[in-house]
KEKE-3310 file (N, C-alpha, C; in steps of 0.2 Angstrom, whole numbers, plus 5000, padded with zeros to 4 digits):
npx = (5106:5100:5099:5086:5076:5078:5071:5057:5053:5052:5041:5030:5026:5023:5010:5005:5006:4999:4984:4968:4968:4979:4987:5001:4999:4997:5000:5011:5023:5021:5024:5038:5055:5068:5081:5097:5111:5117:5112:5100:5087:5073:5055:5044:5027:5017:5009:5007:5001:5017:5025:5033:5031:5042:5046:5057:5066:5071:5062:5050:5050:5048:5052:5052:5044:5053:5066:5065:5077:5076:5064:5058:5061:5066:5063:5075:5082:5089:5100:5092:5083:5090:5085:5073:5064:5062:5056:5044:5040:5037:5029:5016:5017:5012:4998:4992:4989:4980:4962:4945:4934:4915:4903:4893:4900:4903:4915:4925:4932)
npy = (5105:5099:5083:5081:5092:5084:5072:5077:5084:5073:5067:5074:5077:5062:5056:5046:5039:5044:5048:5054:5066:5070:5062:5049:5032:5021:5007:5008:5010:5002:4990:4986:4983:4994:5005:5012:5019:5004:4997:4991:4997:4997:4992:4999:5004:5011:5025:5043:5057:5065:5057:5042:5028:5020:5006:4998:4985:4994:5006:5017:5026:5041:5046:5057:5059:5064:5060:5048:5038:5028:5017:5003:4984:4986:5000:5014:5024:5041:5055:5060:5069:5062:5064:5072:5061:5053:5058:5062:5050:5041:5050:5048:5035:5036:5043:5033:5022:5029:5029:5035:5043:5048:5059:5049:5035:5032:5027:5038:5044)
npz = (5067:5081:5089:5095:5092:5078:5082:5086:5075:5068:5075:5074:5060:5057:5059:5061:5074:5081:5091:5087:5097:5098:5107:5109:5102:5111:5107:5101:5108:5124:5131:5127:5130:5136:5132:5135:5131:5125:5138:5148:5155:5157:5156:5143:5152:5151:5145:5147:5144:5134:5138:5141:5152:5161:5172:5182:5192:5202:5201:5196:5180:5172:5157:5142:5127:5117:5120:5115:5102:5094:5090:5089:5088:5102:5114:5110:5120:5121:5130:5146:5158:5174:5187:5185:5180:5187:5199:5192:5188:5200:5206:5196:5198:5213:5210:5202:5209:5218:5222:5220:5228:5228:5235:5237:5237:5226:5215:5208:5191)
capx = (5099:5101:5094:5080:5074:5077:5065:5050:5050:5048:5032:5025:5029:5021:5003:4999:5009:4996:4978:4965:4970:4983:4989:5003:4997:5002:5004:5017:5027:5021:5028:5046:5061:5071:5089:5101:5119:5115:5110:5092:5084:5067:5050:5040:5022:5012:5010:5004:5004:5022:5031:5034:5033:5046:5048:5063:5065:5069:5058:5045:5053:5045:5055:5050:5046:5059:5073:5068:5081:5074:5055:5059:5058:5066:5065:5082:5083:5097:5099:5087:5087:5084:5079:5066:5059:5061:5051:5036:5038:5035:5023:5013:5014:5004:4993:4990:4987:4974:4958:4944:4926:4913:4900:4888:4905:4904:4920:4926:4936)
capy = (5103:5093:5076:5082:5093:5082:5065:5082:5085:5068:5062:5079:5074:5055:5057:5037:5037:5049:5049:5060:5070:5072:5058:5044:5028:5015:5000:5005:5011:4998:4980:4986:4986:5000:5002:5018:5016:4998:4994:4989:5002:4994:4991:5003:5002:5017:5033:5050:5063:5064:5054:5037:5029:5014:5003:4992:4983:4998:5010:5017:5035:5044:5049:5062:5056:5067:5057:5041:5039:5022:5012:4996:4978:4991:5007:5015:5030:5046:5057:5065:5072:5057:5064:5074:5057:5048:5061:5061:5044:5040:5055:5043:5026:5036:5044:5027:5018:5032:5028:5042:5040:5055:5060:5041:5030:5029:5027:5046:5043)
capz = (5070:5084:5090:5098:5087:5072:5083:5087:5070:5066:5075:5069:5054:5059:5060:5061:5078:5087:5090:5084:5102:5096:5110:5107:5102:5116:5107:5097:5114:5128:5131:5125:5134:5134:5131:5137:5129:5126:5144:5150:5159:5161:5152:5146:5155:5151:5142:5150:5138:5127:5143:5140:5159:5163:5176:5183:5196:5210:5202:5189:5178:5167:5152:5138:5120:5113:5123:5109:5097:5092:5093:5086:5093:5109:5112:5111:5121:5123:5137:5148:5166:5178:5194:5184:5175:5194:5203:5187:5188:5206:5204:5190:5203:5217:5205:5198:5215:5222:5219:5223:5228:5229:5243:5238:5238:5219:5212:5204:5188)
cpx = (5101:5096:5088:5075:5072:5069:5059:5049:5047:5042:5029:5025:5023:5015:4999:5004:5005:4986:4976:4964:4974:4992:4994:4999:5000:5003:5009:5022:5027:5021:5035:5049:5067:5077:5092:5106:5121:5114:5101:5091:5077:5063:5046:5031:5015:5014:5004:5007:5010:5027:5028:5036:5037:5047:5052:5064:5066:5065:5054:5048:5048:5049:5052:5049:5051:5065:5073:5071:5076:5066:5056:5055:5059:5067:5073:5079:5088:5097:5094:5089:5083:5084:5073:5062:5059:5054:5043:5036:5034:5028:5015:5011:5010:5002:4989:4988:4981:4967:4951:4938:4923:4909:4895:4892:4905:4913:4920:4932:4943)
cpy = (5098:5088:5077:5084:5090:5073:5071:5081:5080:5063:5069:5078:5068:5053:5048:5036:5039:5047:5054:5068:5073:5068:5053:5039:5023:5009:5000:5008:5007:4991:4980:4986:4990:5000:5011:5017:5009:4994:4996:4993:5001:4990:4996:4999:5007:5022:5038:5055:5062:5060:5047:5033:5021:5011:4995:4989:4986:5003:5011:5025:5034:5048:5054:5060:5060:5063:5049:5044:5033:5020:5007:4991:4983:4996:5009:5024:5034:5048:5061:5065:5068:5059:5066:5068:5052:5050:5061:5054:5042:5046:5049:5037:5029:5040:5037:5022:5021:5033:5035:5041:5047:5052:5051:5036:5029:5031:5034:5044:5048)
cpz = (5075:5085:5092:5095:5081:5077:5084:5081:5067:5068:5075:5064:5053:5060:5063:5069:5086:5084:5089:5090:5102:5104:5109:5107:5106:5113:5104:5103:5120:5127:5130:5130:5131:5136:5131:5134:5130:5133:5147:5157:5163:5155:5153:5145:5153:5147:5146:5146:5135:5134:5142:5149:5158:5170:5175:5188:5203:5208:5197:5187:5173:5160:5145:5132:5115:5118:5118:5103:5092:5093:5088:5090:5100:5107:5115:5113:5121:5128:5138:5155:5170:5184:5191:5182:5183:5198:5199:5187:5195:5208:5202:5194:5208:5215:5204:5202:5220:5218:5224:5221:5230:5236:5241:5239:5232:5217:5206:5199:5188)
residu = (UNK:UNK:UNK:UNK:UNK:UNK:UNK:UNK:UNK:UNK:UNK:UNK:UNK:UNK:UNK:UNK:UNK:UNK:UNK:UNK:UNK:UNK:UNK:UNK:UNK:UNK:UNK:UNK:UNK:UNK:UNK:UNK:UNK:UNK:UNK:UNK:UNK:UNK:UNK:UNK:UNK:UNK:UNK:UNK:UNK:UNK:UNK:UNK:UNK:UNK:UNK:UNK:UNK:UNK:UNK:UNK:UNK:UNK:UNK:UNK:UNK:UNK:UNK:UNK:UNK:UNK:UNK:UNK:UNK:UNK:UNK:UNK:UNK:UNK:UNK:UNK:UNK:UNK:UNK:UNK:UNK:UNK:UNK:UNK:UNK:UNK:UNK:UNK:UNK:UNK:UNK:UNK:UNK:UNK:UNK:UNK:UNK:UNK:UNK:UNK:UNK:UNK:UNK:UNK:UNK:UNK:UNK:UNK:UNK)
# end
């Protein structure tokens, strides 16, 4: 079975990890920093569905919650495909920076 397989099965498995959406719970993923082959990759900042969002100092990625090996004091990540977590990352910061008002000027969530 491999790694990936084996961390799905265990936040299926994990029920006190997810909301009743069936969402992650951000506290126990946000404020860490996160560690690639013991090198500091960033902090993560956010959660968007099963994507864990980080940012570093040149940018913000999006990584997969199947890519954690770890969730301790840090999260320890393996491998995932960084252009695709660059582009949903920078996706996520101008998402996250456009604000959207309807036809009265009221703020549209």
């Amino acid at each position: 079975m491999s790694i990936i397989a084996k961390i799905t099965d265990f936040f299926k498995k994990n029920p006190q990890n997810l909301e009743k959406d069936g969402q992650l719970k951000g506290h126990y993923y946000i404020g860490k920093f996160v560690k690639q082959d013991n090198t500091d990759i960033g902090e993560s900042i956010g959660i968007e569905g099963q994507r864990i969002i980080i940012k570093n100092s040149e940018n913000i990625i999006s990584i997969p919650i199947e890519a954690i090996i770890k969730n301790a004091e840090n999260i320890i990540v393996g491998d995932f495909e960084r252009e695709e977590a660059l582009r949903l990352g920078k996706e996520w910061a101008d998402q996250k920076d456009m604000l959207v008002f309807d036809e009265k000027g009221m703020l549209v969530q």
